[in-house]
N, C-alpha and C positions, 0 to 999 in steps of 0.2 A: 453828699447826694447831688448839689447843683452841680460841683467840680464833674461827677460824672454824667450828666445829661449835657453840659456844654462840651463835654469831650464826643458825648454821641452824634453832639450837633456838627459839630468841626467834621468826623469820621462821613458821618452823613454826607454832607456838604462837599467835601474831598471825594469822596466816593463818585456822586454825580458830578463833581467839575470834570474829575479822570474819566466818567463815562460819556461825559459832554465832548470832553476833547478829542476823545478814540469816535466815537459818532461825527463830528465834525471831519475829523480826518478820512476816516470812511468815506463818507459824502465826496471830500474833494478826490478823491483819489478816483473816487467811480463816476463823477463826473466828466474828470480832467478826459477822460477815453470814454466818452459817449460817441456810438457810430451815429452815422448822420439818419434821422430817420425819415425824411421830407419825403423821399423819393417812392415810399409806402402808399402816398396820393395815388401815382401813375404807374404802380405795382402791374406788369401782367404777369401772370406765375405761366412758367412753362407749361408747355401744352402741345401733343403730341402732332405730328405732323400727317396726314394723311394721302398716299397717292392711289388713282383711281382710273380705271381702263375706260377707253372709249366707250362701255355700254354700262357707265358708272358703278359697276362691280368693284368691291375693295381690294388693291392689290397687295398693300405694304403699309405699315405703319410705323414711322421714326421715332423714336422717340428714348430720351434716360429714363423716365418716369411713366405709368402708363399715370395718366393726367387728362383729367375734361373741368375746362374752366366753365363754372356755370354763373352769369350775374345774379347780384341777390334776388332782382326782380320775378327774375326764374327758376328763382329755389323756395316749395313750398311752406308757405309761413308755420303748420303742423311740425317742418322738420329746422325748421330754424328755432321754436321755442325748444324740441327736445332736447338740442344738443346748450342750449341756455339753462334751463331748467340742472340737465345732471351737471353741463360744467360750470354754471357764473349764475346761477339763481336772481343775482343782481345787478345782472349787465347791464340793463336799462336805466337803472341809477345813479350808481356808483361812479367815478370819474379815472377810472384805472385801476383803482388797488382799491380792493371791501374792507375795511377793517372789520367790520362785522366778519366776515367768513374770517378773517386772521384769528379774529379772538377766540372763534369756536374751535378752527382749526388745533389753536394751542393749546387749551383744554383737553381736545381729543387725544392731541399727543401725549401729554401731561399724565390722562388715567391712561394711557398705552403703554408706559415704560416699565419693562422689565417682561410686557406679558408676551416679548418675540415678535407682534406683528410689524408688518411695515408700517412708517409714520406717515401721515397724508402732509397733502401740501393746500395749501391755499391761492393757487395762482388765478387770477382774472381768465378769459378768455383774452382781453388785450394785453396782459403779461405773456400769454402760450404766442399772440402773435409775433410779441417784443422778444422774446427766446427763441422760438423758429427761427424770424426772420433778422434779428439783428444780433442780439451776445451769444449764440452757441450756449450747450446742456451743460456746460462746466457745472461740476456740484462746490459752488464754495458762496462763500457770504457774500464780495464783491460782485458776483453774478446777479444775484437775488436782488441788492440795492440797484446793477445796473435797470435792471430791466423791470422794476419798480418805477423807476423814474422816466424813465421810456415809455410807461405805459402810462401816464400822466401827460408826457408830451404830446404823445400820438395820440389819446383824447380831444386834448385840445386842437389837434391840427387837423382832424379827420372827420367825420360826421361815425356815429356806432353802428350804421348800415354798411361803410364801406368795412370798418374793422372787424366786422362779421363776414364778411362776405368773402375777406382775404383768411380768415380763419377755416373757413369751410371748406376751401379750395384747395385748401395748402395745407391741412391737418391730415396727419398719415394713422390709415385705420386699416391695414395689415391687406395681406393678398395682394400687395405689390399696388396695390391703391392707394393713392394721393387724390383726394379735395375726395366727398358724398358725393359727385356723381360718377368717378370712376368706381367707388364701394357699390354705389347700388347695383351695378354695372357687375361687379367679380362677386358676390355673394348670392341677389338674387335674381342675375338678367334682365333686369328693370331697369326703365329709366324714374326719375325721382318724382315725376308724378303719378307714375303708377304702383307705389309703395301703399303697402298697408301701415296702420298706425303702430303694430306689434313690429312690422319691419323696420320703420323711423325710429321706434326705441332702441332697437339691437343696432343700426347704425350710431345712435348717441353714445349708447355702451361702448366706444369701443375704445376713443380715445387717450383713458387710462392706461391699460394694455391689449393692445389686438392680436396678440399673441395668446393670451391668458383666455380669451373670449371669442377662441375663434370656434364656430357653430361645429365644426368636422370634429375637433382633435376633442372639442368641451362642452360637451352641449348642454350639461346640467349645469354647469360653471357661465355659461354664453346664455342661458333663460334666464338666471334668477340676478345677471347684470341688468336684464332687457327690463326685468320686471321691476326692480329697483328702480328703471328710469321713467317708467310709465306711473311708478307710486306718487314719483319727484314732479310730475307733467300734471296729475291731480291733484296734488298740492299745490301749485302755481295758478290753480286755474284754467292752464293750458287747453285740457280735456274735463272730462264730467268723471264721475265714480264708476259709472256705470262703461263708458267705454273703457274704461280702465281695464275692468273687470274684461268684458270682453277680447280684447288686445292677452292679456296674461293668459285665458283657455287656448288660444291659439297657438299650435305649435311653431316649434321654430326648426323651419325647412329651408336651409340653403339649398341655392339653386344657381351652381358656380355658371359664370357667364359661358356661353358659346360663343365662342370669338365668330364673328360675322363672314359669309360665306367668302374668301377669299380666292384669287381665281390663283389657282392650283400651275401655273406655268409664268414661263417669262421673266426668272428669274434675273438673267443676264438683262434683259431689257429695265426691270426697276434698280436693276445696281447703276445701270446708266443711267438713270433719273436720278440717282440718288446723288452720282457725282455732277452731275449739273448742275441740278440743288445749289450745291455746295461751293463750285465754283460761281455761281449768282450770288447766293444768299448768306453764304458762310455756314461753318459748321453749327452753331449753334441757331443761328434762325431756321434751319434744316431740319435739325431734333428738336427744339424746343419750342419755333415758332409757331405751330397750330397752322402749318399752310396747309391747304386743302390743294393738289395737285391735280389737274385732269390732264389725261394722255392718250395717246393717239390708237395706244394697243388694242388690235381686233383680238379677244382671247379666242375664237372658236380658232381664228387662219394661226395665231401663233400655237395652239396646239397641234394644228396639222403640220406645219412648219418644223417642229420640234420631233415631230412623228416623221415625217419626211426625214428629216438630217437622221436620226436613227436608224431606221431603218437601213438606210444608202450603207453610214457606216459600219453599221454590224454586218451587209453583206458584201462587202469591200474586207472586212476582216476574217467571214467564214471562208472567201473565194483565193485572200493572199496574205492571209497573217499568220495561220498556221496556229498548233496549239503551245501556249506557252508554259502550261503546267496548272498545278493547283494552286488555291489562296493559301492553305496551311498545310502542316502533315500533322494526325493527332493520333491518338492508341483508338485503333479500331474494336478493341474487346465490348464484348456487351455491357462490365459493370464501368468501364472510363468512358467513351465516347460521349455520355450526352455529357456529364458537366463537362468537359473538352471543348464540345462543340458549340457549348454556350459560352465560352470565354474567348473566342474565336471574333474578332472584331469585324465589322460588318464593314466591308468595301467599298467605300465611296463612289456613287456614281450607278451601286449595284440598280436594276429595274425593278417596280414594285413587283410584279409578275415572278419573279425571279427571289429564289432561299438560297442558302447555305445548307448544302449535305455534305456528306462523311461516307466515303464508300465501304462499307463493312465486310464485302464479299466479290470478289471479281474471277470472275470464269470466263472462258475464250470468246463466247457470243455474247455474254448479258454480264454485267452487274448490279448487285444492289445496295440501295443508295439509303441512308436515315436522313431526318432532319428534325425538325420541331416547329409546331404550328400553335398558337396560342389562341383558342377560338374568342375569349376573352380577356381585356385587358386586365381583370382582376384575379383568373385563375393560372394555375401554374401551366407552361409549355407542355404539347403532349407528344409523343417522340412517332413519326410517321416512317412508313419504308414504301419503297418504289423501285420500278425496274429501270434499267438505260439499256440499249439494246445497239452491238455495236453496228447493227444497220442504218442507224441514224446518225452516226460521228464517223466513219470508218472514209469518207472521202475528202472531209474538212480538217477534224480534230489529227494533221500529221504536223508534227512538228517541224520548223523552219531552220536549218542550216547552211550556212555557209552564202545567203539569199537565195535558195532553191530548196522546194518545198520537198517533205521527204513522201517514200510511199505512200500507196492508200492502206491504211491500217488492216492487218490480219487477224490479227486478237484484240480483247480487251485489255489486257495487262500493257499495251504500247503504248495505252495512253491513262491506265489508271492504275493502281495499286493502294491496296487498303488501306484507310487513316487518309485519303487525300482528301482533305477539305475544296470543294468544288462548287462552284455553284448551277443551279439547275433546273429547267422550270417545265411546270407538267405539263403536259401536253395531252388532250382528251382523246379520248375512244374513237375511232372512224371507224363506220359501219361498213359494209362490204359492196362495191359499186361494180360489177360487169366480171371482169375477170382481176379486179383487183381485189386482192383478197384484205377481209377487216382488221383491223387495229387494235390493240390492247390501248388503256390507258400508259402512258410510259411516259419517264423523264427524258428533258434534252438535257444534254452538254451546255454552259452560256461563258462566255468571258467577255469583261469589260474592251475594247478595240483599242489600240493605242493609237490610230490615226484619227484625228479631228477633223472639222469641219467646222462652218458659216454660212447663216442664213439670212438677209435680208428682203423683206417686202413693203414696199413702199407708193405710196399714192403720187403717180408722176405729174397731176395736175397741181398739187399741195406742198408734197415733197413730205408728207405724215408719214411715218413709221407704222407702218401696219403689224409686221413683227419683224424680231430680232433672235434670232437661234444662234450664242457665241461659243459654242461648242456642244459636244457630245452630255454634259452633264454639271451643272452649277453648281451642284454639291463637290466634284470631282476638282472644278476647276473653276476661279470665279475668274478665270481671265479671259475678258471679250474678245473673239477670234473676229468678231464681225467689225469692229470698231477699234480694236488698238493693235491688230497684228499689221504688223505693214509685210507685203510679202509681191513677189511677179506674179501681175496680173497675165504675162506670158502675150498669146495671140488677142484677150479677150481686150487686151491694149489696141488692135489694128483699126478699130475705127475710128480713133481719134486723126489715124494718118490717112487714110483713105475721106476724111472731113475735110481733111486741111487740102486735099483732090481736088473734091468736090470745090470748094471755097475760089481754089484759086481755077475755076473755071473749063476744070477737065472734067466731060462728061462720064456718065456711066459705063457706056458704050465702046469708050477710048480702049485701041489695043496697048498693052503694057506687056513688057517683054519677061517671062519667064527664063531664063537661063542662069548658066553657072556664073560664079561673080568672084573676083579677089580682091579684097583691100590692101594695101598694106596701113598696118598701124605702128605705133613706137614699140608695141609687143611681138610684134612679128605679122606673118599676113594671115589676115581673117577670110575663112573661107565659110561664108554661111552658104546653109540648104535646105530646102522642105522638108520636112517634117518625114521620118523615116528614110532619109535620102532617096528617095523617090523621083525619078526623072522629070525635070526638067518638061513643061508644057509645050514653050515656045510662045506665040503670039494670044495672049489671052485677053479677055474684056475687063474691064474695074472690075464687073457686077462677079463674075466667075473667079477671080483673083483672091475674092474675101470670101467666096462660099467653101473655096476648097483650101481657104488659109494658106495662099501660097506664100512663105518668107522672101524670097527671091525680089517678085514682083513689089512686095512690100516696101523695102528695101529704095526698088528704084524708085519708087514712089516718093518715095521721104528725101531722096535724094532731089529726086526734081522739084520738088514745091519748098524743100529746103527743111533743116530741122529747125529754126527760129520760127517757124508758120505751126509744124506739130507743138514743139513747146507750147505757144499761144494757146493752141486749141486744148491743150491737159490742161496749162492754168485756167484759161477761160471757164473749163467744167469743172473744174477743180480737183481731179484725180489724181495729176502728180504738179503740183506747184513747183516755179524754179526746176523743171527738170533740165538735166546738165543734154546740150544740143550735139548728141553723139547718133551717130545711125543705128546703133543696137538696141537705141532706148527704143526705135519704132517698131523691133521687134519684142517688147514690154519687158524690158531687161529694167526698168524702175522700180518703184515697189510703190502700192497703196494700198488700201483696204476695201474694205468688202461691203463697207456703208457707201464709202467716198464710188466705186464704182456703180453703185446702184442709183445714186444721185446723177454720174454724169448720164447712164444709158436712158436718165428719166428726161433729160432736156431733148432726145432726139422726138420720144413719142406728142410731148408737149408741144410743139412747134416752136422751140429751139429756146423757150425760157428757162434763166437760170435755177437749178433747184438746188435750196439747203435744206439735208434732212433735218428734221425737228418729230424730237418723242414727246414733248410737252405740247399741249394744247393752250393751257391757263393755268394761273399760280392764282390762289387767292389766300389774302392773310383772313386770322380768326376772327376774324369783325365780318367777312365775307367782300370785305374791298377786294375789287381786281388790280394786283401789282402788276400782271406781266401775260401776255396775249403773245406768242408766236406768228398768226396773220395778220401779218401788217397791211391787208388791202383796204381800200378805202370801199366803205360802203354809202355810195352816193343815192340820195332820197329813202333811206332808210328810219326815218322819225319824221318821212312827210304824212300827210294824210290819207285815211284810206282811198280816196278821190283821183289821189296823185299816180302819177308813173309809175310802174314797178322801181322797186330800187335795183340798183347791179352795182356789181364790185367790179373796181378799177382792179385788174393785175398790174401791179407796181414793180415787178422783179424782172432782173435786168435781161435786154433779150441778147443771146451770145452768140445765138448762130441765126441765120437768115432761116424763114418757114418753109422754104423750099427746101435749102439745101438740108434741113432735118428731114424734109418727108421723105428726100431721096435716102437717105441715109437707111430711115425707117425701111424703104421698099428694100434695099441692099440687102439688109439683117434679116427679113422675112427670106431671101434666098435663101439664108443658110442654114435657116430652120426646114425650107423647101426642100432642099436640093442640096445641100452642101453638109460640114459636118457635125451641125446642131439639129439633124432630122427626128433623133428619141427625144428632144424636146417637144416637141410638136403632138407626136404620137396620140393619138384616141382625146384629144379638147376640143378638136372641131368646132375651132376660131381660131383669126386670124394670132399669129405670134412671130415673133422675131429674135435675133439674141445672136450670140456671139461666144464659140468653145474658146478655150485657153489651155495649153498644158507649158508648162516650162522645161527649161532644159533637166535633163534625166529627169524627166517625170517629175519633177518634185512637189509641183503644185497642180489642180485640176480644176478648172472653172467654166461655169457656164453664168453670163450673165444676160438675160432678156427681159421678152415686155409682152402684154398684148397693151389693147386702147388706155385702160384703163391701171394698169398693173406692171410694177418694174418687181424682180426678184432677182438676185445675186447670189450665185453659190459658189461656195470652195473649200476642197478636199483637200488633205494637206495632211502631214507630221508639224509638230511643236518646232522641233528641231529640223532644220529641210532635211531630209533625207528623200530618194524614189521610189516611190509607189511602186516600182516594177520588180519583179522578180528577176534573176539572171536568165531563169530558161523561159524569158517570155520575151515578147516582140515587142510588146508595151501599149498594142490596140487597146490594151482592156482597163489600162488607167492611164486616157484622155482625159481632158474634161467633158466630150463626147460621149463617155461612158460613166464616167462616176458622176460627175456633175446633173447632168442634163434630166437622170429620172429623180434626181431630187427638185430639181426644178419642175417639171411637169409633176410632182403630187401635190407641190404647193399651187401653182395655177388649178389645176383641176380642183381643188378644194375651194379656195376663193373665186373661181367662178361656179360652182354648184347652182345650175338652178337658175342660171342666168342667160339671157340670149345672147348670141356671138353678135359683135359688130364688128365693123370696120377699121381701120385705121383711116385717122381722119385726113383729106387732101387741103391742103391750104389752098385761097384763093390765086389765080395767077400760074399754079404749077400745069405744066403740058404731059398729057398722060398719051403716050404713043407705043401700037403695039410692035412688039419685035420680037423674030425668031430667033429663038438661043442653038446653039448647035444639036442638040438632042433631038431637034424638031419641034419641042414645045414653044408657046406662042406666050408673050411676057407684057403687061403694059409698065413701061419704063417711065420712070419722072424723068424729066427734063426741065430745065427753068426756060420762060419763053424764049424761043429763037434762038436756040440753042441744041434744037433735033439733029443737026447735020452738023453738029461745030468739031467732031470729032477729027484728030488728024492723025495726017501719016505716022506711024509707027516710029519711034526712033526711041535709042539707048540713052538715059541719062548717066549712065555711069560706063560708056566708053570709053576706055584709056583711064578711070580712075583707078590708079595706083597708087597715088600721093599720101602720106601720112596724113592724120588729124579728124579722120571723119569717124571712127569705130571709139567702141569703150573700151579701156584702159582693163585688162585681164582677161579680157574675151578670145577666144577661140573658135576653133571652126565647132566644139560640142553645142553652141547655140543654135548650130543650123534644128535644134532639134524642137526649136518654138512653133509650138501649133494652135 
């Protein structure tokens, strides 16, 4: 009998030294790889990023996680016991790890085995921070001891307000919610004080699984978790029996968030905030820093803006693009067509206005067309028919061969045939008006344009971004047409040369010789010419030179003031940097963009200051510190007393050109809105405006860039790929910038001055305003800089007997004379 109790003793004893050693070994082995956990003190958990339009409407929000950090201070104490109560009953206690919940825990599991359910766990609320945030959900034993002991550290290195606080924030409770108050936010629409107590229980519920308890998919499974925790909240003390009670009759109504009224436009303009962002701040303070962005964008002008560029081009595309065909072809039969037509992918860039049909029936005058309308998002699609009448397509919708458009359509079969997936938008009943006889409701014809365009508006005093239009459609295309295409500027270049005139002390008035001109170059000889080879003027004034875009006169212009003075004046504004000092480049044989030119035509109305456009207004981080202001002007007596002087702002930015010689500039531009060949700019504003066509050679590009007082706008019509806007059997009047440009131009001024009185363009102190008769008879007040009315001189050729190689661009031909 003793032989076997000392044998038990020895087994005993062996037993626990072998369970001693393997626990000790444990220990160090989960020790030796402890991550550092210090850095949990000065934790900011990410947090979404927010940018925001000039009339603080939501535009865009950044973000990996949707995420709202809320301080503990700010998170009500009702919803800080909940989520204590059902997770860590002893938080306030305990110093990391309960053994009390351990020991019940393994009892629980103990009568669990064998009966199939899942086993519970016992982790801390500071264990769930130690596993979030520092060892990862690995399921094994070393896991469990790491973050055991972690949570003992971070006890002691933390105060229990901050490790709740990082728990709440950073605990994921399903619907794409990170931290209680993005939940309150995706479940009930609320912010976390305006929770009820029955809704703080179902937010505690959830952290076990939010999946298992989510209110939509489980609602009897998502109550009697809620109810569980409001039993656990009366138990603690937390609440009374009685509100308990109450909280449990109440049902439980998700109420999924309504994301916050976002402004519906301007896509292209917040992707360019967003790579700003990022070039500032880097990618990850961009998505994850909680910056609150404000910017420049007017939403009402950049949806007219956006309306404007559409508009232009879909009528540029009914008048020269001709029809291209259908989106799909599918079986027109009554029983295949709808599922057909719903497997039919939806065209990028399509208008809301605008569906997908399916011609089911086509006859010589009409066809008819199905589609599917889904009055709501929970009920099935219901299949619609409509007529298209070939009176309506039969002068547009002819197909384009060979670059010459084909007949006007005779029937409907030449441009439809059944199973053509099309798209098509209704178009309402018109009553009967004089001898125009009434209208049936009927469908159009629509197809996406493949020529592009750019739109910028901008504040020439500021240099703010008012809007940004980078093509035809940001679903279709996220690449910025306003800001990264670089392309010829063409004619809408000739005022940078006609400054560098101005500068070097040749007045308005000065005659410049229009005539035929040869260079020779190392390519051969360059013969430019006006713009439709157009005769030749003879002896013309500055002022009339630019109104009527002569190249010619251009030309010698650049040549007399020299091309090292134009270069200056494009860097100076910054439209074409480092441009190479060739005389083709004065006829905008360079290339820049559509932002950079709307900047330089802003420093002529401003009285000659430098302008950098800027979309951002203010950056602030999630503390609401301000990191970063775009006006840098000095605000002098602005924190004086109310007693004191007004305060006024220093303008600090650099001045590039003299205030004269911009006002001249200004009055020049207003010519050619007057009189010259930007007049549909102008058309029905009644206020002053100025601005400058541009078309490049064969047509490829079309530009209109102007201003009134207050307002610069840049437009340009183009292909991705250069190709000519013109058709073979056209002349090419009808795609200038003159014409495609200029009424995009005048709907974006017109809408941004809505409502507003015309002013002036303002005269700088010093400039001499003297009247003079232009040849038509009408009577002009010309700038002048003082003493300089009569300085105008004899006539003479600057480029007489130039012959000599080295002054023209390298591949250029006489096809450039076609710059206008």
């Amino acid at each position: 009998m003793g032989f076997l109790v000392k044998t038990a003793i020895v087994l005993v004893v062996a037993v626990g030294l072998a369970g001693a050693g393997a626990a000790w070994s444990l220990y160090r082995n989960a020790v030796a790889e402890l991550p550092d956990y210090r850095w949990l003190a000065d934790y900011q958990p990410p947090q979404m990023s927010r940018i925001y339009a000039a009339d603080s409407r939501l535009m865009a929000e950044l973000a990996q996680e949707r995420r709202v950090f809320i301080p503990i201070e700010a998170i009500p104490q009702r919803l800080q016991q909940a989520f204590v109560s059902a997770e860590d009953q002893r938080f306030w206690t305990h110093h990391g790890v309960d053994p009390i919940g351990i020991a019940r825990t393994v009892m629980t599991n103990v009568e669990a085995i064998g009966s199939g359910r899942r086993l519970a766990g016992a982790s801390t609320i500071t264990q769930q921070v130690a596993k979030n945030m520092l060892v990862g959900a690995e399921r094994s034993l070393t896991r469990k001891v790491r973050e055991a002991i972690l949570a003992l550290r971070i006890e002691q290195a933390m105060p229990k307000s901050r490790i709740l606080e990082i728990y709440l924030n950073e605990i994921f409770l399903g619907q794409q919610a990170y931290g209680v108050a993005a939940a309150a936010q995706n479940y009930f629409n609320k912010s976390l004080d305006e929770l009820s107590l029955a809704e703080v229980a179902f937010l505690a519920a959830l952290p076990k699984a939010p999946n298992n308890y989510n209110p939509i998919r489980f609602p009897e499974a998502a109550k009697a978790r809620r109810d569980w925790v409001l039993e656990r909240m009366a138990e603690d003390g937390a609440i009374t029996r009685e509100d308990a009670a109450r909280a449990r009759a109440e049902p439980l109504v998700p109420r999924p968030q309504r994301r916050p009224d976002m402004v519906a436009v301007g896509q292209h303009f917040t992707e360019e905030v967003r790579r700003e962002l990022i070039t500032r701040f880097g990618q990850d303070q961009t998505t994850m820093g909680g910056l609150v962005v404000r910017t420049s964008l007017d939403p009402a002008l950049q949806a007219e803006a956006e309306k404007a560029l559409r508009n232009g081009l879909l009528d540029y595309d009914r008048r020269r693009g001709g029809w291209r065909g259908p989106v799909a072809q599918i079986s027109a039969s009554a029983t295949e067509w709808l599922p057909a037509l719903q497997a039919v992918a939806r065209p990028p860039g399509i208008q809301p206005g605008w569906r997908l049909a399916v011609a089911l029936e086509v006859r010589d005058r009409e066809a008819r067309l199905a589609w599917l309308e889904r009055p709501d998002a929970r009920t099935a699609p219901q299949p619609r028919t409509g007529t298209m009448y070939l009176e309506d397509i039969a002068t547009w919708a002819r197909p384009v061969r060979d670059g010459r458009m084909g007949p006007v359509l005779r029937r409907m079969q030449e441009a439809l045939t059944p199973g053509d997936v099309v798209m098509v938008e209704t178009l309402p009943a018109v009553a009967a008006q004089g001898r125009t006889p009434a209208r049936p409701e009927r469908l159009m014809l629509r197809q996406l344009p493949e020529v592009e365009g750019a739109v910028v508006a901008l504040d020439p005093n500021t240099g703010r971004v008012l809007a940004m239009v980078g093509g035809f459609s940001f679903e279709r295309s996220w690449f910025n047409r306003a800001s990264q295409a670089m392309r010829q500027p063409g004619s809408s270049f000739k005022p940078y040369v006609f400054l560098a005139g101005l500068e070097a002390g040749i007045p308005p008035n000065q005659l410049l010789l229009d005539a035929p001109v040869e260079i020779m170059t190392p390519q051969g000889l360059w013969r430019p010419g006006n713009y439709g080879g157009g005769a030749a003027q003879g002896w013309v004034t500055m002022r009339s030179a630019l109104e009527r875009s002569l190249n010619l006169v251009t030309i010698r212009l650049a040549q007399q003031v020299g091309m090292p003075a134009v270069a200056d004046v494009a860097n100076r504004f910054g439209v074409i940097p480092n441009m190479p000092r060739v005389l083709a480049m004065s006829l905008g044989a360079g290339e820049t963009t559509v932002l950079r030119q709307a900047a330089g035509y802003a420093s002529f109305v401003n009285g000659g200051r430098q302008v950098i456009p800027t979309l951002i207004d203010s950056v602030q981080d999630r503390h609401g510190r301000l990191v970063w202001r775009t006006d840098a002007r000095e605000c002098v007596g602005c924190n004086s007393d109310p007693g004191a002087q007004p305060p006024r702002l220093n303008d600090t930015r650099r001045q590039i050109v003299d205030p004269v010689t911009a006002f001249q500039m200004t009055s020049l531009l207003q010519g050619v809105v007057q009189r010259g060949t930007g007049t549909r700019a102008g058309e029905g504003l009644n206020r002053p405006v100025a601005g400058k066509t541009g078309t490049t050679d064969d047509y490829k590009d079309a530009w209109f860039v102007g201003f009134t007082p207050d307002l610069v706008v840049a437009v340009w019509v183009g292909f991705d790929e250069p190709r000519t806007l013109r058709l073979q059997s056209e002349s090419g009047a009808d795609v200038t910038g003159g014409r495609l440009a200029t009424p995009i131009f005048r709907d974006v001024v017109a809408a941004a001055s809505q409502g507003t009185p015309a002013i002036p363009f303002r005269a700088p102190p010093g400039v001499a305003l003297v009247r003079l008769q232009l040849d038509n008879g009408q009577t002009i007040l010309e700038a002048f800089r003082p003493g300089t009315e009569n300085s105008a001189r004899p006539p003479s050729d600057p480029l007489a007997g130039a012959g000599g190689p080295g002054t023209a661009a390298a591949g250029l031909d006489s096809n450039l004379g076609g710059l206008y």
